[in-house]
KOLTIZA-990144 format. One record per residue: residue number from 1; residue in one letter; z, x, y of N, C-alpha, C, O, CB in turn. Coordinates in steps of 0.2 Angstrom, whole numbers, plus 5000, padded with zeros to 4 digits. Each point is the difference from the previous one (the first is absolute). Glycine has a CB too. Layout:
% KOLTIZA-990144
    i  aa   n.z   n.x   n.y  ca.z  ca.x  ca.y   c.z   c.x   c.y   o.z   o.x   o.y  cb.z  cb.x  cb.y
  NUM   A     Z     X     Y     Z     X     Y     Z     X     Y     Z     X     Y     Z     X     Y
...
***
This chain:
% KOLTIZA-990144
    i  aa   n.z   n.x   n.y  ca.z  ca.x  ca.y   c.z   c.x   c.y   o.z   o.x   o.y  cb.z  cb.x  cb.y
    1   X  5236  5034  4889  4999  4994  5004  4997  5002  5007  5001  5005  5003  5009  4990  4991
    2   X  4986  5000  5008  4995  5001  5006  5008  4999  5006  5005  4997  4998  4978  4997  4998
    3   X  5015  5010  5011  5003  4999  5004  4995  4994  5005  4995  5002  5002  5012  5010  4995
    4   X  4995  4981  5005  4998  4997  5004  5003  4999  5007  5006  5001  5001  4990  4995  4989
    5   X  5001  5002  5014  4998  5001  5007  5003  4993  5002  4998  4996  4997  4992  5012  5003
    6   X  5013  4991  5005  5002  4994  5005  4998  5001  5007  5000  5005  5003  5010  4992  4991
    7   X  4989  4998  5007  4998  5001  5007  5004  4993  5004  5002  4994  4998  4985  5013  4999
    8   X  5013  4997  5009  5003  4992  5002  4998  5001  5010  5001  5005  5003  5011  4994  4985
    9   X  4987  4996  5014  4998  5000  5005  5005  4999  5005  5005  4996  5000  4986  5001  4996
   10   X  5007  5008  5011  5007  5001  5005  4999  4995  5007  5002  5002  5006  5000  5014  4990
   11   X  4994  4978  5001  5001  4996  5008  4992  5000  5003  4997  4996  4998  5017  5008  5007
   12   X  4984  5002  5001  4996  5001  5003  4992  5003  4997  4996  5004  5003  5015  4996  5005
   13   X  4990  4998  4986  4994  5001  4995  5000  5009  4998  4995  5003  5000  4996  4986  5007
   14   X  5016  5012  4992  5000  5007  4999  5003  4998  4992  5003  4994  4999  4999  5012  5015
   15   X  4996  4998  4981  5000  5003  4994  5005  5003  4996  4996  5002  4995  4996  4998  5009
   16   X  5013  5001  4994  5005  5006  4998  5001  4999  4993  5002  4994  4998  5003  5007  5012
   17   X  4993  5005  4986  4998  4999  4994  5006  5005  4996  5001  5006  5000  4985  4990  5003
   18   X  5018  5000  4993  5003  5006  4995  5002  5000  4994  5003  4997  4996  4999  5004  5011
   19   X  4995  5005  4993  4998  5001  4992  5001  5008  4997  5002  5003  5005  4988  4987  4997
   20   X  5010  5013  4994  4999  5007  5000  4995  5005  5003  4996  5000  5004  5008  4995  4987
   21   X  4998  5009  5006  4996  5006  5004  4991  4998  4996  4999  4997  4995  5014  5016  5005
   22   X  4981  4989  5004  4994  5001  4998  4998  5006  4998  4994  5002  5002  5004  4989  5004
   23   X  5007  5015  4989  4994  5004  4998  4997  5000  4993  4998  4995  4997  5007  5011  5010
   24   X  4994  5000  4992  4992  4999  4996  5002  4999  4994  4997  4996  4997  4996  5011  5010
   25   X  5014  4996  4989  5003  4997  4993  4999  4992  5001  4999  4998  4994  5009  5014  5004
   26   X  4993  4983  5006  5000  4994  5000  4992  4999  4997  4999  4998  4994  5011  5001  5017
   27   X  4986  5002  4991  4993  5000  5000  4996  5004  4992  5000  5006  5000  5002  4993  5015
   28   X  4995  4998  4980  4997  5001  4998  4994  5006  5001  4998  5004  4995  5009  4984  5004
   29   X  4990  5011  5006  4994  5004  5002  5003  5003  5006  5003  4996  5004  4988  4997  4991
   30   X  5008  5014  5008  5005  5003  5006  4994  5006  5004  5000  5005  5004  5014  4996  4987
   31   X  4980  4995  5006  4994  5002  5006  5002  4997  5007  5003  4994  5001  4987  5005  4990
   32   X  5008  5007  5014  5001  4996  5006  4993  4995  5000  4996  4999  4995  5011  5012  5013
   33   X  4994  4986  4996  4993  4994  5005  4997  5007  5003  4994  4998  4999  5013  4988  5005
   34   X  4993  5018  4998  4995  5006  5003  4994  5000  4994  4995  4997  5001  5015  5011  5006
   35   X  4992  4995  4987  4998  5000  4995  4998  4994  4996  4997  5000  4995  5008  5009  5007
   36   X  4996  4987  5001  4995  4996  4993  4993  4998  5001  4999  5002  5006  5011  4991  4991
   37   X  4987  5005  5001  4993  4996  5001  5000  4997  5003  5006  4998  5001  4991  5002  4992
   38   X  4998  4996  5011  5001  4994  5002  4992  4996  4997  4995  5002  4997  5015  5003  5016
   39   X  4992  4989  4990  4993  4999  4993  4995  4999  5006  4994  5002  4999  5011  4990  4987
   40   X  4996  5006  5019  4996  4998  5007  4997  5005  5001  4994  4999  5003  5011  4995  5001
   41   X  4997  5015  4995  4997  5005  5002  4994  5002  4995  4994  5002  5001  5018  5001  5005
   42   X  4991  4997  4986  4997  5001  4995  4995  4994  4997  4997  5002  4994  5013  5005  5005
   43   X  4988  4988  5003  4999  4995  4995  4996  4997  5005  4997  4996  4996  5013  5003  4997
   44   X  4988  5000  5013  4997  4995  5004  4997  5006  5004  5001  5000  5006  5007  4989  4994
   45   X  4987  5015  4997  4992  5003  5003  4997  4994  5000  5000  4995  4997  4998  5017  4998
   46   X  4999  4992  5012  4994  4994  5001  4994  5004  4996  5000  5006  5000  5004  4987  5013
   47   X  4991  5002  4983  4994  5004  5000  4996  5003  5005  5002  4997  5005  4999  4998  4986
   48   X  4995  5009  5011  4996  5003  5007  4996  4994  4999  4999  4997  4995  4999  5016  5005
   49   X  5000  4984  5007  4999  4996  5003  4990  4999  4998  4996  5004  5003  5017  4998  5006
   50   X  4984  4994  4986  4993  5003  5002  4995  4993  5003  5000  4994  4997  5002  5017  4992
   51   X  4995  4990  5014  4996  4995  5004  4997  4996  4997  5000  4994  5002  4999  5012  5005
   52   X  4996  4998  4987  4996  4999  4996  5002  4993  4995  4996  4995  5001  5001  5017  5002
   53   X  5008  4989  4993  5004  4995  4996  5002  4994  5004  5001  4994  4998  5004  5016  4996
   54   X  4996  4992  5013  5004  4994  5003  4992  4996  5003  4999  4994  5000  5016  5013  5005
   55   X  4981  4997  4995  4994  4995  5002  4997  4996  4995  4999  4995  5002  5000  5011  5005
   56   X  4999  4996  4987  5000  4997  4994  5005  4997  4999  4997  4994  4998  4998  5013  4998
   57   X  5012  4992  5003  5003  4995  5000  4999  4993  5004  4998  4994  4999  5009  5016  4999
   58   X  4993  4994  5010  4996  4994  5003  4994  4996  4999  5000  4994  4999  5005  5011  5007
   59   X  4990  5000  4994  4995  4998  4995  5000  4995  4995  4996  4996  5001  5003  5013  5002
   60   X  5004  4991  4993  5002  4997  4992  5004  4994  5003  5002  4996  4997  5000  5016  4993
   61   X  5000  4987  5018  5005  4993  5001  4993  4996  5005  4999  4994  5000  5017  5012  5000
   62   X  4981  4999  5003  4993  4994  5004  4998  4998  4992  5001  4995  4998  4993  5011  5017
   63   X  5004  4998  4982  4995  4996  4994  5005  4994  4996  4998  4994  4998  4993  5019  4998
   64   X  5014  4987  5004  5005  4994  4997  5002  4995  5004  5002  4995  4998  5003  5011  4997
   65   X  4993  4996  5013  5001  4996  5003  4995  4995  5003  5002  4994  5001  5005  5014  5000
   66   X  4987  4993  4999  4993  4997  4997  4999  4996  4997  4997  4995  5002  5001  5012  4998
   67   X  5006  4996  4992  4996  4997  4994  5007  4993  5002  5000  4997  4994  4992  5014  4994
   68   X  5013  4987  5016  5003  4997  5000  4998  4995  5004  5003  4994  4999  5004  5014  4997
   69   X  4989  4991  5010  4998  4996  5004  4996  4998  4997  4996  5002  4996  5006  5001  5013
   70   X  4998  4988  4994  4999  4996  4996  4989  5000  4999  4997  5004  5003  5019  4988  5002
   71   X  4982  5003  4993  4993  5000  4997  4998  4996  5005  4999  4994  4998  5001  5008  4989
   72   X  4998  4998  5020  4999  4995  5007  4995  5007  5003  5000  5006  5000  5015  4985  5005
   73   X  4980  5005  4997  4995  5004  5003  5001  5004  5009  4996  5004  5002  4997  4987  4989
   74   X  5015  5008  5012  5003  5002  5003  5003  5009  4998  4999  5005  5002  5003  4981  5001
   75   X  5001  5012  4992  5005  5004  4995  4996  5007  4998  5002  5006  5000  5003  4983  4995
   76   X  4987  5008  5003  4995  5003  4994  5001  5004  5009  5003  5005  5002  4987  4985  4984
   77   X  5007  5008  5016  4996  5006  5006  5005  5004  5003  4999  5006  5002  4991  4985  5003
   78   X  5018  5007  4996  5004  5003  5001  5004  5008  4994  5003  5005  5001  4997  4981  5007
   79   X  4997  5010  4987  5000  5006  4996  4997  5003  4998  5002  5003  4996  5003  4995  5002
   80   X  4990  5004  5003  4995  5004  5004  5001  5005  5002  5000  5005  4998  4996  4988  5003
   81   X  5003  5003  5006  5002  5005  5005  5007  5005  4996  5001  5006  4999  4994  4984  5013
   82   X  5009  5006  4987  5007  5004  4999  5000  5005  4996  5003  5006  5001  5002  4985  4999
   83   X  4989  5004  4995  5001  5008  4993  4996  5005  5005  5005  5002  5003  4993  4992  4983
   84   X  4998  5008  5015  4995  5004  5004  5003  5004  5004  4997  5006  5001  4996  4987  4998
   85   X  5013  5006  5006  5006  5001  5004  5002  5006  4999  4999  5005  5002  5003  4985  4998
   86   X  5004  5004  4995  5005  5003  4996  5003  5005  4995  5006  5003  4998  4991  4989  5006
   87   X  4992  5008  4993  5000  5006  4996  4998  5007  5000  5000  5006  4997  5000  4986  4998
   88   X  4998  5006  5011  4994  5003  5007  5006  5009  4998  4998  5005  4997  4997  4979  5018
   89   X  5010  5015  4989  5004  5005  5002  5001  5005  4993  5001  5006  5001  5005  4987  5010
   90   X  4995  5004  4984  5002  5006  4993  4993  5003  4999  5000  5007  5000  5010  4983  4991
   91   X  4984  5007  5009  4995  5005  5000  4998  5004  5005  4996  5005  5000  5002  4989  4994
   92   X  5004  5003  5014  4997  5005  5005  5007  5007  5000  4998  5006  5001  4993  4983  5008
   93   X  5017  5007  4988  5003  5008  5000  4997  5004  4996  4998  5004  5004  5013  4993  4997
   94   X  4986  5004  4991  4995  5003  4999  4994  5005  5004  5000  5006  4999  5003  4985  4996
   95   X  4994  5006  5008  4997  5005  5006  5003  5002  5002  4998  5006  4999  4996  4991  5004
   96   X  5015  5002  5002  5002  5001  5005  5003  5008  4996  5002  5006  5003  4999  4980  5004
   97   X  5000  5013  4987  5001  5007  4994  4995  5005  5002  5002  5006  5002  5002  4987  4988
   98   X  4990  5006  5008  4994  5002  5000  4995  5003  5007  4994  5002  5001  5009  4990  4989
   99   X  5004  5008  5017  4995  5002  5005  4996  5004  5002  5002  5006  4999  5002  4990  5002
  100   X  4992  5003  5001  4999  5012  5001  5003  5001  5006  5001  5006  5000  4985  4998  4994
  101   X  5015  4993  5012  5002  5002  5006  5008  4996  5000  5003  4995  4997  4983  5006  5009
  102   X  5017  5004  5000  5006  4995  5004  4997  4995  5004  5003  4995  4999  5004  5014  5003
  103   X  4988  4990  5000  4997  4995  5003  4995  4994  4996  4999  4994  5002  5001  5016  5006
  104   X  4999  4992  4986  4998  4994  4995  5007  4997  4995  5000  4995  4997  4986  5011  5002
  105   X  5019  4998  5002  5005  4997  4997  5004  4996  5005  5002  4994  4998  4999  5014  4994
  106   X  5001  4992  5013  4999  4995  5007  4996  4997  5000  5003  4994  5001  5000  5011  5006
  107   X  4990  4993  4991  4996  4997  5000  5002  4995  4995  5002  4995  5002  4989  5014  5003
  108   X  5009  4992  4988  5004  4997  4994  5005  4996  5001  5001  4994  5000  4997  5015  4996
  109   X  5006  4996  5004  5009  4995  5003  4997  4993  5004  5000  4994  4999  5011  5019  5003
  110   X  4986  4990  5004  4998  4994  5005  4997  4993  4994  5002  4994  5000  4993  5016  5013
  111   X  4999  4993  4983  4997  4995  4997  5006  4995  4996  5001  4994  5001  4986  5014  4998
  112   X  5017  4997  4997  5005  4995  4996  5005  4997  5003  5005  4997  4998  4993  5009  4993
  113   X  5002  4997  5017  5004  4995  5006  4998  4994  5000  5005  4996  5001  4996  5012  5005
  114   X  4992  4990  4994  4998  4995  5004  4998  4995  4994  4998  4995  5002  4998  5013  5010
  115   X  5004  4993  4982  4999  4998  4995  5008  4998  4999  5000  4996  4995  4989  5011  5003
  116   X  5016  4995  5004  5007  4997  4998  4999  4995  5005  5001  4994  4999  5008  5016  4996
  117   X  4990  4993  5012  5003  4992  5005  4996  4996  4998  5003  4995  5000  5001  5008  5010
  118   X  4989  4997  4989  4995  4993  4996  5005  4997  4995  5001  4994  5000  4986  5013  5000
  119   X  5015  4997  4996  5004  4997  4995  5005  4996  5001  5001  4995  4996  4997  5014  5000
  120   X  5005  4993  5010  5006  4996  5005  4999  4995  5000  5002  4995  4997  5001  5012  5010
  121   X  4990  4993  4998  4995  4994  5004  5001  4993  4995  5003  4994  5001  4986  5017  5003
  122   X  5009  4992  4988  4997  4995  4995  5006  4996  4998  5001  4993  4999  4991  5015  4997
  123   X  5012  4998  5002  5010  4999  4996  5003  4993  5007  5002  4995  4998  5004  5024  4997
  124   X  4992  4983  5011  5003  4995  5003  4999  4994  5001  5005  4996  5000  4998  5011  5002
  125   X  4991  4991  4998  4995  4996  4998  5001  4994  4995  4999  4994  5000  4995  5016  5002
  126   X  5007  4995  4992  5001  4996  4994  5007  4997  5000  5000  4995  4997  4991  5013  4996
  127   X  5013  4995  5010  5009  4999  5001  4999  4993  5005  5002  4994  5000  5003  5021  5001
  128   X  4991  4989  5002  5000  4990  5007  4997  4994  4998  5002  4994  5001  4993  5012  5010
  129   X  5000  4997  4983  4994  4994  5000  5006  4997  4991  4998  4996  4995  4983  5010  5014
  130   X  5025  4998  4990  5003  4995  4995  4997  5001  4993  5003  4996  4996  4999  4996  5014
  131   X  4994  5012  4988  4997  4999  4997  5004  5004  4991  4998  4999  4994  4993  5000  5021
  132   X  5015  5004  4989  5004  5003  4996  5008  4997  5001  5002  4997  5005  4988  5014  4996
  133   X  5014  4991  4995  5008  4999  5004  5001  5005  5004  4996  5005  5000  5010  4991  4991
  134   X  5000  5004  5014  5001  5007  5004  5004  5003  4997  5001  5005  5003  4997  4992  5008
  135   X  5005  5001  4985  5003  5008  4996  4997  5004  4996  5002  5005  5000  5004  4990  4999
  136   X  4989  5002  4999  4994  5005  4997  4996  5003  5005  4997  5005  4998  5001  4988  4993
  137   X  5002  5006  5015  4994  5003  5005  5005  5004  5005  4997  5004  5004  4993  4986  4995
  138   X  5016  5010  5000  5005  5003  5004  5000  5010  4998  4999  5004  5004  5009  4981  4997
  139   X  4994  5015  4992  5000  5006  4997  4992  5004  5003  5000  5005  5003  5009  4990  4985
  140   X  4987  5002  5011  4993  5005  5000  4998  5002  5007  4998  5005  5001  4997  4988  4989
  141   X  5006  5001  5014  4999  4999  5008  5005  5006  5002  4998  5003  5005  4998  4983  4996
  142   X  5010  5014  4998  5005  5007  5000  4996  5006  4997  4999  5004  5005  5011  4990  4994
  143   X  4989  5008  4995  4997  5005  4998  4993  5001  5004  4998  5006  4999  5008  4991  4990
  144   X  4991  5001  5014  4994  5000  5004  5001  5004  5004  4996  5004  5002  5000  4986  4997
  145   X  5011  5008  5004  5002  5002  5008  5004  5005  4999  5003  5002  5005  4997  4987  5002
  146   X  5001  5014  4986  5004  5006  5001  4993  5004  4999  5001  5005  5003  5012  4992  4993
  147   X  4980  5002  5000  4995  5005  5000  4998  5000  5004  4998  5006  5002  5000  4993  4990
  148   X  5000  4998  5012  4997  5001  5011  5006  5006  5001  4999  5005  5003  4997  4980  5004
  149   X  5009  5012  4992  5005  5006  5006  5000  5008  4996  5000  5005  5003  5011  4983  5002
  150   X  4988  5011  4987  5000  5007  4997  4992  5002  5004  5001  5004  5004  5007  4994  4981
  151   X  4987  5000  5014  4993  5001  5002  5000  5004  5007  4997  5005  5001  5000  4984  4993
  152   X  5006  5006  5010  5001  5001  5007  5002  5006  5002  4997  5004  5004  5006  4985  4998
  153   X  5002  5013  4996  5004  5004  5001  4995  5009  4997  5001  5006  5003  5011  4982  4996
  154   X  4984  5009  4996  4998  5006  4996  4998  5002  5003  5000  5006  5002  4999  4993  4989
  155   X  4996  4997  5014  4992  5001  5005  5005  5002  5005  4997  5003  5005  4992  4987  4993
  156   X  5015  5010  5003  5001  5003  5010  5005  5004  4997  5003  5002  5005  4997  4987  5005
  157   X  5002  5015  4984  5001  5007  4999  4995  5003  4998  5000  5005  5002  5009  4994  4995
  158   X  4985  4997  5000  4994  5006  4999  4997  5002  5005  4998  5006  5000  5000  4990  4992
  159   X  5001  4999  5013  4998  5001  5006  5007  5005  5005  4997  5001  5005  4994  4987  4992
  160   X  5013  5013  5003  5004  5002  5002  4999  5009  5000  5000  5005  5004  5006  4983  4994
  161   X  4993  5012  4992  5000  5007  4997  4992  5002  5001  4999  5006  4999  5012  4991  4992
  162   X  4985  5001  5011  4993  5002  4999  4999  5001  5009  4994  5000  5002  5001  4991  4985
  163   X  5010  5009  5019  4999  5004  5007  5003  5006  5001  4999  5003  5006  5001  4986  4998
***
């Protein structure tokens, strides 16, 4: 027969509990907690982080995002520009792989800088002029502004490490 526990409360939000002793013949399994697993330590690697994937991702959401504004000769020229933008940065990281200098990979990153804030430019654009819901333009227009600040940051270490 299990031994069970009462508890009962002493007034000032204090606790007093009585019950038997807690050793380890009570218990079924008599591993400490030092030793066990835990699944948070074991179970939730992050994969390595890679730039490339996440810009293709991005990439693959300007082109969905595109084919989703509407068929208005506003729209047509606004995605355009967008596509051209938007997909601009997954092929210039490409080069930015391929540089022969510290100074042309600075040169690089800058290009797929300036090619995300165009991107910005467009994304907000199309958010103002309504053209989409803002729940849909909220996620990407976020994703935009975490690739400037990854970008930003790469250029003023490269530039940092190349003095």
């Amino acid at each position: 027969m299990k031994k069970t526990s009462i508890i009962r409360g002493l007034g000032t939000n204090r606790i007093k509990e009585e019950s038997g002793s807690y050793s380890s013949s009570d218990k079924a399994d008599s591993t400490l907690n030092a030793q066990r697993p835990t699944p948070n330590a074991q179970l939730q690697k992050r994969p390595p982080f890679d730039l490339e994937d996440r810009l293709l991702g991005f990439s693959a959401r300007i082109i969905r995002l595109v084919d989703a504004l509407p068929n208005t000769r506003a729209a047509n020229y606004l995605a355009g520009q967008l596509l051209r933008s938007g997909t601009s940065p997954y092929g210039n990281h490409g080069e930015v792989e391929a540089a022969e200098s510290r100074k042309d990979f600075v040169h690089k990153l800058k290009i797929c800088l300036k090619e995300l804030k165009e991107t910005r430019r467009w994304l907000r654009l199309v958010n103002n002029s309504k053209m989409l819901p803002e729940k849909k333009m909220t996620p990407i227009l976020g994703e935009t502004e975490e690739l400037i600040r990854i970008f930003f940051t790469s250029i003023r270490t490269a530039e940092k490490n190349s003095k």
